[in-house]
N, C-alpha and C positions, 0 to 999 in steps of 0.2 A: 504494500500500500504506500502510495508515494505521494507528495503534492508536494512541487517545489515553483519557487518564484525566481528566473533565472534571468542572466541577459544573453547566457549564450544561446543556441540555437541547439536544439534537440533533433535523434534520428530515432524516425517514427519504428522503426524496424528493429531496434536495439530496444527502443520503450519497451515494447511486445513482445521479446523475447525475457525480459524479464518479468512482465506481467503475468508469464504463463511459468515461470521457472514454477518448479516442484509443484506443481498444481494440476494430478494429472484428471481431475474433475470438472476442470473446464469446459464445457459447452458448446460456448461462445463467448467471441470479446466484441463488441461495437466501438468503432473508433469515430471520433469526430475530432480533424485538422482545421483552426481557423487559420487566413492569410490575410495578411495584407490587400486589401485592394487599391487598383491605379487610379481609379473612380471615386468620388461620393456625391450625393445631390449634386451632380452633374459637372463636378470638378474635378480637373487634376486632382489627385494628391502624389507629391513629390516624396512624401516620409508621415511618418507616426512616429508620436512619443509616448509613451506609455510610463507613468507614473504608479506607483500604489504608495498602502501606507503599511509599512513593514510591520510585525506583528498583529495587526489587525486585520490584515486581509489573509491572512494564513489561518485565520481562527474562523473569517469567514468564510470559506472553504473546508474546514474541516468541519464548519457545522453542516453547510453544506451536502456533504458524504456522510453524515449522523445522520440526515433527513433522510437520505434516499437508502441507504443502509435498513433505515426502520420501514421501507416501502417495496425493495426489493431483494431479492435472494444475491446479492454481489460476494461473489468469492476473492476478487482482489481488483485495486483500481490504481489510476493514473491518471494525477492530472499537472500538466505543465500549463505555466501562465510566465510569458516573455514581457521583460519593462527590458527601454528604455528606448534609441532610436532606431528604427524599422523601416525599411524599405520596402514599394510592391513585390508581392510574389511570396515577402517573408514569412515563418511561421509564426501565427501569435501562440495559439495553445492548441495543448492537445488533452482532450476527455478521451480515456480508455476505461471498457468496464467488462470483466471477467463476471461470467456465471453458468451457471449450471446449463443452463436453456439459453436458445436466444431473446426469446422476449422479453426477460429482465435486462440482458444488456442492453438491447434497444432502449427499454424504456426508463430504466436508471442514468444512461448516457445522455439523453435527449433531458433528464430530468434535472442531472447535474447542469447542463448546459444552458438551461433556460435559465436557472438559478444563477450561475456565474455572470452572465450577463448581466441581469436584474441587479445583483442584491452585494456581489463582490466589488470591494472598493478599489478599483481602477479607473485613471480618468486619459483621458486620451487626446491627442490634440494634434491635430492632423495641418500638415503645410502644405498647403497650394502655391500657385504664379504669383495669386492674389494677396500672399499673406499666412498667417496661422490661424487655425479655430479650434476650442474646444468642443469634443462632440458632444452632446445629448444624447440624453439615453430616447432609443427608440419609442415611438407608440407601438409599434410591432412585437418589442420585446417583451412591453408590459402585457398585453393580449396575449400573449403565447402562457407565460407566467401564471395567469387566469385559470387555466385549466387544472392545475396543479393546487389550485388551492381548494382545500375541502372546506 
């Protein structure tokens, strides 16, 4: 079980070879890679800077995987989350989730994911031609989040 806040760049292939080390009960793993895009509301972006707030956003992640822990059968997880400056194409994070079955990976990975978005403290601030911006948190994301709440 892993959750690290790194600047280096992670290999998806190495995550998953240790996610499954000695676990020969595994099922299925569901992986979800975010990246950088070139794009946003209809702009270049030249880079990302990605910020957290150390100790606190590790807590909120681990609560995180407390939640979804008490929601689905996970037998081991991974989750990487990249600060600091980022270029198109780069990897920001990556949710990996080991279980018995596929359906709990699916829906513990997508569970973690809607959550890390929402509710973990990263803020992000993306350079265009035009200048810098801080992003806002999506309407999309909050709607997605929705579901998950009993």
């Amino acid at each position: 079980m892993k959750i690290s806040i790194q600047q280096e760049d992670f290999d998806v292939s190495t995550e998953l070879q240790l996610l499954r080390k000695d676990l020969p009960g595994i099922g299925g793993i569901n992986i979800f890679v975010g990246t950088v895009r070139d794009t946003h509301q209809g702009d270049e972006v030249q880079s990302m800077e990605l910020e957290h707030y150390p100790g606190m956003t590790e807590k909120a992640l681990q609560e995180i995987v407390e939640q979804a822990k008490k929601r689905y059968d996970i037998l081991n997880f991974t989750i990487i989350h990249r600060v600091g400056k980022l270029q198109p194409t780069d990897q920001i994070v990556l949710v990996a989730v080991a279980s018995t079955h596929r359906g709990d990976a699916y829906a513990a990975c997508e569970f973690m994911m809607d959550y890390l978005k929402t509710s973990a403290p990263f803020w992000k601030k993306e350079h265009t031609p035009d200048g810098s911006r801080w992003v806002d948190a999506r309407t999309s994301d909050e709607e997605r989040l929705k579901k998950w709440i009993e």
